[in-house]
C-alpha positions in Angstrom: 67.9 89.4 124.9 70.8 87.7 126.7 73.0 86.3 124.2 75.5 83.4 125.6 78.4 83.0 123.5 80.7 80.0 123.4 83.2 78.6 120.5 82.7 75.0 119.7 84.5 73.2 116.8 85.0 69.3 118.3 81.9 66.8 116.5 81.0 65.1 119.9 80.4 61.6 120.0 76.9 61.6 120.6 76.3 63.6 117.2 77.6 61.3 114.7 74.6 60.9 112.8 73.8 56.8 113.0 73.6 55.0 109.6 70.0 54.1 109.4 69.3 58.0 108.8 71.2 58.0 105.7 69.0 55.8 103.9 67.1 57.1 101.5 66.0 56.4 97.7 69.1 56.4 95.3 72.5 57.1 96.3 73.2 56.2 100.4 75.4 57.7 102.8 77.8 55.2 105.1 78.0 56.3 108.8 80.9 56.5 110.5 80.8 54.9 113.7 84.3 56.4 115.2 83.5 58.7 117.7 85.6 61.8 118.0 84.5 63.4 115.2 85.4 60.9 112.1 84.1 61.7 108.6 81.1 60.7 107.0 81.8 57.5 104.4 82.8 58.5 100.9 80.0 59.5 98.6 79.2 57.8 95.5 81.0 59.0 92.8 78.5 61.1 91.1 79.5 63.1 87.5 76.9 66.1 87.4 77.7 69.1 85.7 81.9 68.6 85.6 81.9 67.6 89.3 82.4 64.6 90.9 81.3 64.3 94.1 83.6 61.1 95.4 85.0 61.6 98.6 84.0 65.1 99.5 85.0 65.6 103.1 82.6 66.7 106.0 83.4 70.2 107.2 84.3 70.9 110.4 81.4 72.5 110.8 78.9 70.3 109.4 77.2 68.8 112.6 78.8 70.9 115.7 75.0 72.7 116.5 73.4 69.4 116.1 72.3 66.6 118.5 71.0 63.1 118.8 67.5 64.2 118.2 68.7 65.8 114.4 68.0 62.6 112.6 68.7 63.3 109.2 65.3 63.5 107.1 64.6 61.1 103.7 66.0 61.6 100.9 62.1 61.8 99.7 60.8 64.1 102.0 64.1 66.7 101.0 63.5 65.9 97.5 59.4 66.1 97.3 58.0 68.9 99.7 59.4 71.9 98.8 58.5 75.8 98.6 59.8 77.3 95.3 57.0 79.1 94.4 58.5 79.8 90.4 57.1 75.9 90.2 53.9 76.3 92.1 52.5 76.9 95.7 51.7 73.7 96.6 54.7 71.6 98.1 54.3 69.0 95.7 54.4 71.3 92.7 58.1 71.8 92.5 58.7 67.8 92.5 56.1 67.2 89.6 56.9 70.5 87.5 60.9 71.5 87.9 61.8 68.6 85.5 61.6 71.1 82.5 64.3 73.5 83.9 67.4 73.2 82.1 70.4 74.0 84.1 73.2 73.3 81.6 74.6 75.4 80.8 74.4 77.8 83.8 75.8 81.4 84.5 75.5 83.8 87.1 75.6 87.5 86.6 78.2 89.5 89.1 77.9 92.9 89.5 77.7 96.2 91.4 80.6 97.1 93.9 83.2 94.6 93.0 86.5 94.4 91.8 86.1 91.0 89.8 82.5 91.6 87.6 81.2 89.6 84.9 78.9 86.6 83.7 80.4 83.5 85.4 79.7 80.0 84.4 78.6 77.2 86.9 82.5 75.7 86.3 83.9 79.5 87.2 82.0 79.7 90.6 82.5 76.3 91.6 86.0 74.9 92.2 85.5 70.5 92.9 88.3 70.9 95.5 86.8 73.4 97.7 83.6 71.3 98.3 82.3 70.5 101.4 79.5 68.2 103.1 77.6 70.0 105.9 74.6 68.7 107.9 72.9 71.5 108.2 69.2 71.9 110.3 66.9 73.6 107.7 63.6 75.5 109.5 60.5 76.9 107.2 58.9 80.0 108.4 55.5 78.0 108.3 57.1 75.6 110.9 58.2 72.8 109.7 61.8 72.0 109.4 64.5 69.2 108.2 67.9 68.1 108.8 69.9 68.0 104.9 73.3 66.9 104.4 74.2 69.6 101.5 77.1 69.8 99.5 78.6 72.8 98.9 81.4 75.6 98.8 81.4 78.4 101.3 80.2 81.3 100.2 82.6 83.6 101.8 85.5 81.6 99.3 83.6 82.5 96.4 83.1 86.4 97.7 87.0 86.8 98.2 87.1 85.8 94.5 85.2 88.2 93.5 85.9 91.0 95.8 83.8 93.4 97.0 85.2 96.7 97.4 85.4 98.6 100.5 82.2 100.4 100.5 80.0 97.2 99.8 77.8 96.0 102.7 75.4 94.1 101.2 75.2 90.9 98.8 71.9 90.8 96.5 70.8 87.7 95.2 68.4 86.6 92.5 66.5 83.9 90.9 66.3 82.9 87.0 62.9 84.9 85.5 61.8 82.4 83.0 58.0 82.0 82.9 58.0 78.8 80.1 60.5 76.8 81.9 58.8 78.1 85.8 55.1 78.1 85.6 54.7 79.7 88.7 56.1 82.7 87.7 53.0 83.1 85.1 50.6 83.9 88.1 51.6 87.1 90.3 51.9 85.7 93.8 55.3 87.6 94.0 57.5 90.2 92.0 59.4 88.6 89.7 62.0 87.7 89.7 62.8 86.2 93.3 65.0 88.9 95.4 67.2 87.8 98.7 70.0 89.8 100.3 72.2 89.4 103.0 74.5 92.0 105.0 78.2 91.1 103.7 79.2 90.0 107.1 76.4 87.1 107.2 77.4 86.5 103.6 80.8 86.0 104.5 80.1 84.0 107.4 82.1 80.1 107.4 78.5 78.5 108.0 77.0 80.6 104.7 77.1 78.0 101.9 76.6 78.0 98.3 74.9 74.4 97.8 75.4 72.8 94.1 74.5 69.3 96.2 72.3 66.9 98.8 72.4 63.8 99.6 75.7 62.9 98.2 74.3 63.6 94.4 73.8 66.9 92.6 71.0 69.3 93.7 67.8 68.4 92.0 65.7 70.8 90.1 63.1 71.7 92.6 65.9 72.6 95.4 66.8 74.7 93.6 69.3 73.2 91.0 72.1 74.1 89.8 73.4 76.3 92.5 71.5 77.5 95.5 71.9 79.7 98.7 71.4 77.9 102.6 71.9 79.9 104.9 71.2 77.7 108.1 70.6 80.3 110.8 67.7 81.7 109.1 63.9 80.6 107.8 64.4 78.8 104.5 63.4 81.5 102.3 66.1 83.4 102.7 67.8 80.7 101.3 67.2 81.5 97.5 67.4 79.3 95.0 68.5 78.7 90.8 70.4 81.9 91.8 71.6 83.8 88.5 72.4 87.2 89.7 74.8 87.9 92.2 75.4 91.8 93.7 77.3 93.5 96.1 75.9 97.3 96.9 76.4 99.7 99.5 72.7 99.8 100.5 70.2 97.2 101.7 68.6 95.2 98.6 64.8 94.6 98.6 63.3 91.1 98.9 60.8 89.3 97.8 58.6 88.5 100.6 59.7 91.5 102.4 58.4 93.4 99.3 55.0 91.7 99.4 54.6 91.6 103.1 56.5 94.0 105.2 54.6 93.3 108.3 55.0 89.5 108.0 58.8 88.9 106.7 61.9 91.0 107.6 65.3 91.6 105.9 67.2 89.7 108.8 64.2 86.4 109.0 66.6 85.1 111.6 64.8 81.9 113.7 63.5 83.9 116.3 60.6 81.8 119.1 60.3 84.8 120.5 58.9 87.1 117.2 55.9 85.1 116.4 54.4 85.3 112.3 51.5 87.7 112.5 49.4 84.5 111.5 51.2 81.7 113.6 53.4 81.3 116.4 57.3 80.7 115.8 57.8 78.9 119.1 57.5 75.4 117.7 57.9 73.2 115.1 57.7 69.9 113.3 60.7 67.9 111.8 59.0 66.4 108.8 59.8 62.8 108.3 60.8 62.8 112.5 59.8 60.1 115.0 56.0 59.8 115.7 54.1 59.3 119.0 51.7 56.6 120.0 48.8 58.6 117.9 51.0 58.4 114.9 51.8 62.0 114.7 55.2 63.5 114.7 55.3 65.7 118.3 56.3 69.8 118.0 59.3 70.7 119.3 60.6 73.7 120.6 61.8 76.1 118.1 65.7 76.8 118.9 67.2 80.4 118.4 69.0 80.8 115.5 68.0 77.6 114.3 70.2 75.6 116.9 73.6 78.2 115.6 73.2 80.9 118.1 76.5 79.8 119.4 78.0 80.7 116.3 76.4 83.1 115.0 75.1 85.5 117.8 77.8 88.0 117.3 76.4 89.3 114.1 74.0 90.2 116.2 75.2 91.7 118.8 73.7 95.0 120.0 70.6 95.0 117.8 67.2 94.3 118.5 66.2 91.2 117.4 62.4 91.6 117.8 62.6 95.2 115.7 64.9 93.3 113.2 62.8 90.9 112.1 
């Protein structure tokens, strides 16, 4: 595959997101309507968990893969069709059943090949002044997809925290295993708990974030509250959620759906059109919430490499077979 590689930091003009995409059920976001690259309006200030998300400034590379077409989706549709399977496999489940997680206090477990090891608190991990807000294109292997505003802190400022040692590679995430408070995880439609793992160079990547936030308020419970992986380059379930383990190893880590079906989902899950699902095509997809045509049905569109970041992004790649490495 040819891979065309160009830097681009300067927001256009044409992708400042316009206002009436911001609006959505609680707290709204203000447009800016400078073009050149001005900031998104100052957030409601919103106390959640020690943090206060007033005035959190829009990174610099919050919108640069994005276009006019990347309306941001509802606040409703973000917040109410969801896969997090530890609730239920229905998209609705999560919505109706993640109320009964409790995520204060929180903690995350670091371990494995790291100079800095221990059990963290959600306060130790995230530091109010390195947050960011990032528009970020979100794509589901079954092929639907969103545009999010997130709020965040790169993960690659929390890794050189922690730091890995020389010989780690890999960063191995997982999800809380708690079958009272997750219903979901009482049936065996995976091995629990959930498993996701990046290579430490994707990890470590500036567009890699650690979300504790959408929308300008704090992450709710069934996206994956208090503290959650997006990794925008990739199908949303490498994006792991409620994260409480955090390891850095020399080999790569197993993952869940890899685990449970090696033919259908593999370690890299990069947005590929050209490496279809073994049940579906990966060509296309549908932006939930998007404009609809004069049948009243939102029209497929073509599925972008990388998710829309391959300008970004592709050198991670480079070399490698992108087909093989699934």
């Amino acid at each position: 595959m040819l891979i065309k590689l160009r830097n681009h930091f300067d927001l256009k003009a044409f992708e400042i997101t316009p206002k009436t995409v911001f609006h959505q059920r609680r707290t709204f976001l203000k447009a800016a309507a400078v073009a050149g690259g001005a900031l998104i309006g100052a957030m409601a200030p919103v106390h959640a968990r020690g943090i206060n998300f007033a005035g959190v400034a829009k990174s610099k590379w919050s919108e640069a893969a994005l276009s006019e077409h990347d309306q941001i989706s509802t606040y409703d549709i973000a917040t109410e069709y969801n896969n997090f399977y530890e609730f239920g496999t229905d998209k609705g489940d999560p919505a109706r059943y993640a109320g009964r997680l409790k995520t204060k206090p929180w903690t995350v477990n670091i371990d494995g090949l790291v100079e800095n090891p221990g059990t963290y608190s959600f306060q130790d991990l995230v530091r109010p002044h390195q947050l960011e807000e990032r528009v970020y294109r979100f794509r589901c292997v079954e092929g639907w997809s969103m545009v999010i505003p997130w709020v965040g802190i790169p993960l690659t400022d929390v890794i050189k925290r922690l730091g890995p040692t020389g010989s780690a590679k890999y960063v191995a995430f997982e999800t809380l295993l708690d079958p009272k408070q997750m219903p979901g995880q009482r049936r065996r439609v995976l091995d629990w708990p959930y498993r996701e793992g990046l290579r430490l160079d994707e990890a470590m990547h500036p567009l890699t974030l650690l979300a504790v936030g959408l929308y300008g308020e704090e992450l709710p419970n069934q996206n994956g509250a208090p503290i959650r992986l997006v990794v925008p380059w990739k199908y949303g379930f490498k994006s792991i959620k409620s994260v409480v383990r955090i390891t850095f190893t020399d080999t790569q880590p197993p993952t869940s759906w890899n685990m449970s079906a090696p033919n259908e989902y593999g370690f890299y899950s990069n947005v590929n059109p050209l490496v279809d699902h073994p049940r579906w095509s990966q060509a296309w997809e549908r932006r939930l919430g998007g404009e609809t045509n004069i049948f009243g049905f939102v029209p497929k569109r073509p599925t972008l490499f990388l998710n829309g970041y391959e300008e970004d992004v592709a050198a991670l790649y480079a070399g490698m077979n992108l087909a093989k490495n699934y």
